[in-house]
C-alpha positions as CSV (number, residue, x, y, z in Angstrom):
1,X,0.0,0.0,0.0
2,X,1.3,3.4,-0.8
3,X,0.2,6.5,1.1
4,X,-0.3,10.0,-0.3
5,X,-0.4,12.6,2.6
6,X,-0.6,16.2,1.5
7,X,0.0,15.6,-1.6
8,X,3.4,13.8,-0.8
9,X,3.6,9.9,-1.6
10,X,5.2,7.7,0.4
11,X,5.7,3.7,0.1
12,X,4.0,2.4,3.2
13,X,6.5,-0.1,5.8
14,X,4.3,-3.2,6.9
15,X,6.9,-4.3,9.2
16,X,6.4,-0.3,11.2
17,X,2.7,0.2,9.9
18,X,0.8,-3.3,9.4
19,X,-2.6,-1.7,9.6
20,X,-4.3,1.3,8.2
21,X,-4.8,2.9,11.6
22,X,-1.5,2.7,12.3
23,X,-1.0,5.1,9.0
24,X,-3.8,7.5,10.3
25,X,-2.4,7.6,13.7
26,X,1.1,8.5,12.5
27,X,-0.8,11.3,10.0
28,X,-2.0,12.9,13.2
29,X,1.4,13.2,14.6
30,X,-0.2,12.0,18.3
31,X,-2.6,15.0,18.1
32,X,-1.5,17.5,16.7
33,X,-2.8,17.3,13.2
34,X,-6.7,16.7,12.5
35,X,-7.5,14.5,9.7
36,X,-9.4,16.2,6.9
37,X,-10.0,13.9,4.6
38,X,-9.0,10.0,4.5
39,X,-9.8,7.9,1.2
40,X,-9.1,4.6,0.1
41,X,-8.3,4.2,-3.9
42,X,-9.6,7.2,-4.8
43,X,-13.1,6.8,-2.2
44,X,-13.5,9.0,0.4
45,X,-14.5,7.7,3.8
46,X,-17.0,8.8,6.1
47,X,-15.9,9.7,9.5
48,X,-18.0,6.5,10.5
49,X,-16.6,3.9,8.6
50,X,-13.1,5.1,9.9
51,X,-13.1,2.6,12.6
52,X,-13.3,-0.4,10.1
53,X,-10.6,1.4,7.8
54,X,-8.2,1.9,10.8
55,X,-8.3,-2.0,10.9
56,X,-7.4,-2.8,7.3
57,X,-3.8,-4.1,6.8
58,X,-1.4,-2.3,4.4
59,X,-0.3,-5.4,2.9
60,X,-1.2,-5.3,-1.2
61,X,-1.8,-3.3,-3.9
62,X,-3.8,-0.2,-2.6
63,X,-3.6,3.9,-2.2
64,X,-4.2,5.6,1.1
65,X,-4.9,9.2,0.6
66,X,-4.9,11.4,3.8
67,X,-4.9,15.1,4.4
68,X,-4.1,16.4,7.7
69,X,-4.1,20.0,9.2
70,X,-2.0,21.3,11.9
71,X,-4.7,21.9,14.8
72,X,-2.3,24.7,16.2
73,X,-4.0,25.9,12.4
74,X,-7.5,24.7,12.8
75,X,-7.8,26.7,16.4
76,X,-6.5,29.8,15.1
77,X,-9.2,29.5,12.0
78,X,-11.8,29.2,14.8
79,X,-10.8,32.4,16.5
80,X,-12.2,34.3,13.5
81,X,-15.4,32.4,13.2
82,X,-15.8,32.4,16.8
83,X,-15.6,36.6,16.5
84,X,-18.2,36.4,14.2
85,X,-20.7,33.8,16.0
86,X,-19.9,35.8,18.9
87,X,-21.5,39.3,16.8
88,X,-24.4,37.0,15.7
89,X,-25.3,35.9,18.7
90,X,-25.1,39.6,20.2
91,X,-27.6,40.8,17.1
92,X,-30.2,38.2,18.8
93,X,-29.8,39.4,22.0
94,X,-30.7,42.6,21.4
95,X,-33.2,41.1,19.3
96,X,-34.6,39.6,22.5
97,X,-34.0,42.6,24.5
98,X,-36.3,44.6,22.2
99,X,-39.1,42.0,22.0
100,X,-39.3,41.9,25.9
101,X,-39.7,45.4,25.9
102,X,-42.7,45.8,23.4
103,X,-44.0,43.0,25.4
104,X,-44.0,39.9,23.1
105,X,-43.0,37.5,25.4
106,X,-43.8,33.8,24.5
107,X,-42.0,34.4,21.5
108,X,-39.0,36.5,22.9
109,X,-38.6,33.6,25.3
110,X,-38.2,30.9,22.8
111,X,-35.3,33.6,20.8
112,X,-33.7,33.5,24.2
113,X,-33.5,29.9,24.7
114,X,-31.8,29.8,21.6
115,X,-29.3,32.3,22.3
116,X,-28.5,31.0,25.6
117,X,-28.1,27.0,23.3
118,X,-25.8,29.4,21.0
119,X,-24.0,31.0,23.7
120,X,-22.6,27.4,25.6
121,X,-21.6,26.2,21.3
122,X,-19.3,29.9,21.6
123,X,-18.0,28.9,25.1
124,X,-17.3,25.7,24.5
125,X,-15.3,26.6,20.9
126,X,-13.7,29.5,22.9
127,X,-12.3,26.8,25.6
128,X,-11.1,24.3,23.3
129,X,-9.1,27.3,21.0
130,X,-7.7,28.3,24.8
131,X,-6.0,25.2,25.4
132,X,-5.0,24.6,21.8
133,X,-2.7,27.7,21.8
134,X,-2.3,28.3,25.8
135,X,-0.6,31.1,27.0
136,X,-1.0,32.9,23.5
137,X,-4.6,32.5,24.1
138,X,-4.6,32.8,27.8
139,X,-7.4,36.1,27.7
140,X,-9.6,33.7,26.5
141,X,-9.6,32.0,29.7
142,X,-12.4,32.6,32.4
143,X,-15.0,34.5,30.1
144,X,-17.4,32.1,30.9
145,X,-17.4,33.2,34.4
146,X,-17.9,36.7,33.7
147,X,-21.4,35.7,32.6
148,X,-22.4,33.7,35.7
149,X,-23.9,37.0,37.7
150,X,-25.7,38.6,35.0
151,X,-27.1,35.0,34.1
152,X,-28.4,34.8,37.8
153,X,-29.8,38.1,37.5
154,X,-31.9,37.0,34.4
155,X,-33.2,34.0,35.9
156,X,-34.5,36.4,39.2
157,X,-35.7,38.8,36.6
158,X,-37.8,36.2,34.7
159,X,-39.2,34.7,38.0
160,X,-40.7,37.5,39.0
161,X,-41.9,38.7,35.5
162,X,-39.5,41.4,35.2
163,X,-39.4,42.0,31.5
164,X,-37.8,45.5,31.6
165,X,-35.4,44.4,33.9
166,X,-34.6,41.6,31.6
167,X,-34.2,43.4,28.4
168,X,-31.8,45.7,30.4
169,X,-29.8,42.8,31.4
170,X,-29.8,41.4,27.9
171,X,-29.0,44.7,26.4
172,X,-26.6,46.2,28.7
173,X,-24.9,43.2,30.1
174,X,-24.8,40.2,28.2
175,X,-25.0,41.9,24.7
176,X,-22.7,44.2,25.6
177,X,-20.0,41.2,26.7
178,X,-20.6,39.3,23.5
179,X,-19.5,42.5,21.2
180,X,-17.0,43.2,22.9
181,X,-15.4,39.4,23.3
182,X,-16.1,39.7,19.1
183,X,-13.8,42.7,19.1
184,X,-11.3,40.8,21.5
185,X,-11.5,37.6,19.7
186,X,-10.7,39.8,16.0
187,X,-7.7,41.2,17.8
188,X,-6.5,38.2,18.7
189,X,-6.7,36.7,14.9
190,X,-5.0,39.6,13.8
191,X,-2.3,39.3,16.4
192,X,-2.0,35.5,16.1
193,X,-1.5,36.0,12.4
194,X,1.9,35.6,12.0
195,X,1.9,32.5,14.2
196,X,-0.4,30.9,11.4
197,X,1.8,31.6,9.0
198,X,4.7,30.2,10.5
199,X,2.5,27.1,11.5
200,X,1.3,27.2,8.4
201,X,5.1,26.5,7.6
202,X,5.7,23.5,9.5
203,X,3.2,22.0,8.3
204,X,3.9,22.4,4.5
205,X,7.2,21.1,5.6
């Protein structure tokens, strides 16, 4: 079996690498490379059929084509969409904040659900690009806490029927974090740049 990764062929060792998986594993580089796209012969495979690949042996006359990209890469990508998820999420806040005011509640209260489901996707992107890059990163770190008062503070306010209350909350507080985490979040792409480059780099290499 012969492997092309990135573009690059290389024969395929049996005696080092007797099964496909052991191919993909040595692709990913222990982690820090995600596979992108694995196909057998010209076939792409599905992420779930991977398993049964990965148990293939290398032995005969086949071509294993991978492509893999630095995750250092992948998490610096995500900063940029993660600044603007972060500004989408702040438009339907205020969104919200607006239809609690003019009193439409039932249907402002579903919006919100859905920004609050949005808002743990952002955190949870945001963490996982924090410890991908550590200490470059490291601001990223605790902005989920700084949402855990004005959270409470919604909850009180919907519990007692508070709608103006609320849309303040929503307007002033939250909203306000999320823009200005987006405008945090570009200046860290821009800043991070020329580490993506240089990544970039390492893993043409």
């Amino acid at each position: 079996m012969d492997l092309i990764h990135n573009h690059r062929r290389r024969p395929i060792d049996v005696r080092l690498e007797p099964l496909v998986g052991d191919v993909l594993d040595a692709c990913a580089e222990g982690g820090l490379h995600v596979l992108e796209r694995v196909a057998l012969d010209g076939i792409t495979i599905e992420d779930g059929e991977l398993v049964e690949i990965r148990a293939l042996s290398t032995r005969g006359e086949a071509e294993l084509s991978v492509e893999s990209r630095a995750v250092e890469l992948v998490a610096r990508e995500g900063i940029e969409s993660s600044a603007e998820y972060a500004r989408s999420i702040q438009d339907a806040l205020l969104r919200a904040a607006g239809g609690f005011r003019s009193g439409q509640i039932e249907a402002t209260s579903a919006l919100l659900a859905e920004c609050i489901d949005a808002l743990s996707v952002l955190l949870y992107v945001i963490g996982r690009i924090a410890r991908t890059l550590g200490t470059e990163a490291s601001e990223l770190e605790g902005w989920a806490g700084s949402l855990t008062a004005p959270f409470s503070e919604l909850v009180e306010c919907q519990e007692r029927g508070d709608w103006i209350g609320l849309s303040d909350l929503l307007e002033y507080e939250v909203a306000a974090r999320l823009g200005a985490w987006s405008e945090r979040l570009e200046h860290l792409c821009v800043r991070t740049a020329r580490g993506s480059d240089v990544a970039e780099g390492r893993s043409e290499a």
